[in-house]
C-alpha positions as CSV (number, residue, x, y, z in Angstrom):
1,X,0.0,0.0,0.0
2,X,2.7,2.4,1.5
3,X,4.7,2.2,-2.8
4,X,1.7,2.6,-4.3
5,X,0.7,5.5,-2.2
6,X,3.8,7.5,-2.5
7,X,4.2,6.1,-6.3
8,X,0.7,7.6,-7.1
9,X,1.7,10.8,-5.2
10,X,4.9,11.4,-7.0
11,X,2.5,10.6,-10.6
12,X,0.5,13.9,-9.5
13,X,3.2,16.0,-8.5
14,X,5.6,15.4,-11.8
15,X,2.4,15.1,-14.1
16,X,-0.1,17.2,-12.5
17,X,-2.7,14.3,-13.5
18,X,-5.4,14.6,-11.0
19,X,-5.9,11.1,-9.7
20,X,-9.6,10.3,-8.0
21,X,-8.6,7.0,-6.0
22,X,-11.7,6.2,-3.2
23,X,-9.1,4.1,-0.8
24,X,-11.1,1.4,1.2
25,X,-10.2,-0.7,4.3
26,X,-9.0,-4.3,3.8
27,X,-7.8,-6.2,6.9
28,X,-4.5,-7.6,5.9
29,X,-5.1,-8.7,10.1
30,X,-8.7,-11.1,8.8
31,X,-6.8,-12.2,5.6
32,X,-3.6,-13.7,7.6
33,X,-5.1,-14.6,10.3
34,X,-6.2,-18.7,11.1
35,X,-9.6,-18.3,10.6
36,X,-9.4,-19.5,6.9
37,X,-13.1,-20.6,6.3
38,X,-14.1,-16.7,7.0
39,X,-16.9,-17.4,9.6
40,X,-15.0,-15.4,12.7
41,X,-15.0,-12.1,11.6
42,X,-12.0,-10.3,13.7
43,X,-14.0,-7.0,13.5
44,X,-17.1,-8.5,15.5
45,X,-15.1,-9.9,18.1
46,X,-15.9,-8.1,21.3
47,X,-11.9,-6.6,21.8
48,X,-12.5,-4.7,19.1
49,X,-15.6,-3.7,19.6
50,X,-14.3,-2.3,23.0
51,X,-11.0,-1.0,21.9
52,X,-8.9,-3.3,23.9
53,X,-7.3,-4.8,20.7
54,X,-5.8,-1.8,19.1
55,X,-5.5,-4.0,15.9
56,X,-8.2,-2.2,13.6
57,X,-7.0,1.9,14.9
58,X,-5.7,2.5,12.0
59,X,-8.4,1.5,9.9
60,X,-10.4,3.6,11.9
61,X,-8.2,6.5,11.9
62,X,-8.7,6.3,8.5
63,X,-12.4,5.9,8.3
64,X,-12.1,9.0,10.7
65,X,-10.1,10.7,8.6
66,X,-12.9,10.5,5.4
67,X,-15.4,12.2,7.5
68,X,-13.8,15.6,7.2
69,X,-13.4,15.3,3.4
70,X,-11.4,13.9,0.6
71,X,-8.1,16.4,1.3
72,X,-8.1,15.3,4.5
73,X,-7.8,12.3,4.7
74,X,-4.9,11.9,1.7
75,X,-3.2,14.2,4.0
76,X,-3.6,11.7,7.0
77,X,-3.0,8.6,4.9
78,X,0.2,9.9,3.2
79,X,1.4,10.7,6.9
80,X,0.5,7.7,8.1
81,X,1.8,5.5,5.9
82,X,5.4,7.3,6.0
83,X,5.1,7.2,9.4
84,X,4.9,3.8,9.5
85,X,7.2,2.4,6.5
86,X,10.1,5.3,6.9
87,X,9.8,6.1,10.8
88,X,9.1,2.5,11.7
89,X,6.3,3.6,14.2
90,X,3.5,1.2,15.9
91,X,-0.1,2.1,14.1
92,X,-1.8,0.5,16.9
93,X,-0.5,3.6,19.6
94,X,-3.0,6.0,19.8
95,X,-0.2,9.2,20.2
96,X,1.4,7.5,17.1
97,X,-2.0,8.2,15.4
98,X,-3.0,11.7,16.8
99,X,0.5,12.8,15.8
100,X,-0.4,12.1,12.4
101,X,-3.4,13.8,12.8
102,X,-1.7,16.8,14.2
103,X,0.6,16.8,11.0
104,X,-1.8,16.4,8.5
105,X,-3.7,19.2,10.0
106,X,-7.2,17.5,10.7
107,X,-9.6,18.8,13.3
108,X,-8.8,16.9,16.1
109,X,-11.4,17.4,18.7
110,X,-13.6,16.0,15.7
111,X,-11.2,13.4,15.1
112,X,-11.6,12.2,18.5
113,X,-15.3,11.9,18.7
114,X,-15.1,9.9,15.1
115,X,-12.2,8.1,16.6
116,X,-14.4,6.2,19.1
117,X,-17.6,5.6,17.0
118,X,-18.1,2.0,17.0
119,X,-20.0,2.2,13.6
120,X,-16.3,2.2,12.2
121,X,-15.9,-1.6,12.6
122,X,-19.1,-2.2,10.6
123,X,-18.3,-0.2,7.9
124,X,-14.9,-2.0,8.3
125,X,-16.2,-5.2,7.9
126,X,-18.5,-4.0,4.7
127,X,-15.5,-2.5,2.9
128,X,-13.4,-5.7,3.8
129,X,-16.6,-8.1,2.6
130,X,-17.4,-6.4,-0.9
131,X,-13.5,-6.6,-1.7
132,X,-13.2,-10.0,-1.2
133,X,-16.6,-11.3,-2.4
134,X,-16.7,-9.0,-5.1
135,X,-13.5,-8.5,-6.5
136,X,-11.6,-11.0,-5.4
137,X,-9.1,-9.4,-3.0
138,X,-6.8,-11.0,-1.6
139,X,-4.0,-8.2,-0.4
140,X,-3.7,-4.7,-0.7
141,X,-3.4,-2.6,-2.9
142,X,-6.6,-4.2,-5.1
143,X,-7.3,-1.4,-7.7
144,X,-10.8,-1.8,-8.9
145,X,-11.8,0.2,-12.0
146,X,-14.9,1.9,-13.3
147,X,-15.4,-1.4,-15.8
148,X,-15.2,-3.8,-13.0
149,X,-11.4,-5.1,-13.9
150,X,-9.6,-5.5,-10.7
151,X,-6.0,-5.7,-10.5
152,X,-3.6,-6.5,-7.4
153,X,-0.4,-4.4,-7.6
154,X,3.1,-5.3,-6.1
155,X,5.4,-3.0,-7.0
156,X,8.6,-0.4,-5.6
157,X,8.6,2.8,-5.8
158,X,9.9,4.0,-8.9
159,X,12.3,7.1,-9.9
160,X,10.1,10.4,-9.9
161,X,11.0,10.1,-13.7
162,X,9.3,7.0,-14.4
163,X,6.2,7.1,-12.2
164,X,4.2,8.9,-14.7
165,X,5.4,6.4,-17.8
166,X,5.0,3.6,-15.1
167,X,1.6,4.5,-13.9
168,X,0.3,5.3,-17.5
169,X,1.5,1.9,-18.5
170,X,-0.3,-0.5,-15.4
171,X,-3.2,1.9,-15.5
172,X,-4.0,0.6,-19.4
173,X,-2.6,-2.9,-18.7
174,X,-4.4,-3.0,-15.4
175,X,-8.0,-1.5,-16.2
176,X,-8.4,-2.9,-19.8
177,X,-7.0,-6.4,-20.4
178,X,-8.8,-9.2,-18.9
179,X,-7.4,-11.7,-20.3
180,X,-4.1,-11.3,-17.9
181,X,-4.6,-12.8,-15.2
182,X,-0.8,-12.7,-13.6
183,X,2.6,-10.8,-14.3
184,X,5.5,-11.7,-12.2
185,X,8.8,-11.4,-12.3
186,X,11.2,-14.5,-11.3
187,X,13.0,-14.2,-7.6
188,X,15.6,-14.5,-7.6
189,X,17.1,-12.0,-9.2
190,X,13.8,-9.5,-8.4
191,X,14.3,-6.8,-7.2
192,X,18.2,-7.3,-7.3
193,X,19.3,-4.0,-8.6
194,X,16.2,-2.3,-8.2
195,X,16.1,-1.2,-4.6
């Protein structure tokens, strides 16, 4: 999530494209975890319905996040996820998260009351259903286009000088041809000499 994010970021700022991506929850926690038949739902189990599993706070902080608008909440996610991929931080400690709120400048009085809405887990759980029994998800980041193609993406971040030839390339590739089902490259030697 955290290459695509910056990946798509650097696409606007060397192309100025404006990119509309909706970003949904996926538990990455659900799809790992031993319940492989699906019937537990980790989202209805009652320590995370009373916040003593910090597991899902950063899907809420996100979901949070959304409710005071689309500029927002990129601001928060883009924080976050640097945050947590360059500074190495723990998502599930709350000053971890309202420090990232702080920095990307949300309301955070507002942010608080959102914080602890319980409805968050639902809507959790509803993002996390449709992706799976919909599209097909399986990890993240699962772009899902406006003709129904879905496409999972693992990838590096590229130079700032590719991005936009890069993402102009997979968006094509990604949203049109249906007929691919997988492209991956060998490992070894990926990504020897790429990182």
């Amino acid at each position: 999530m955290y290459n695509a994010a910056v990946w798509l970021a650097n696409v606007r700022e060397v192309s100025g494209k404006e990119i509309d991506i909706d970003w949904q929850p996926f538990s990455l926690a659900q799809v790992n975890s031993d319940n492989k038949g699906g019937d537990v739902k980790l989202w209805e189990q009652p320590e995370h319905l009373d916040g003593s599993d910090p597991t899902f706070l950063a899907h809420r902080a996100g979901l949070s996040a959304k409710r005071q608008g689309k500029e927002a909440f990129e601001s928060f996610f883009i924080t976050l996820l640097r945050a947590r991929h360059e500074d190495k931080v723990d998502l599930n400690d709350p000053a971890v998260i309202e420090e990232a709120v702080t920095k990307a400048g949300l309301d955070m009085a507002r942010f608080r009351e959102d914080v602890a809405d319980p409805d968050l887990l639902r809507e959790l759980g509803e993002s996390h259903t449709r992706a799976v029994e919909e599209y097909g998800a399986f990890g993240v980041p699962t772009f899902v286009f406006p003709s129904g193609k879905t496409a999972f993406l693992k990838m590096f971040v590229p130079p700032k000088e590719e991005s936009e030839e890069m993402y102009d390339s997979l968006m094509k590739v990604m949203s049109e041809f249906g007929h691919l089902g997988e492209l991956k490259r060998p490992q070894p030697p990926w990504p020897h000499g790429v990182i």
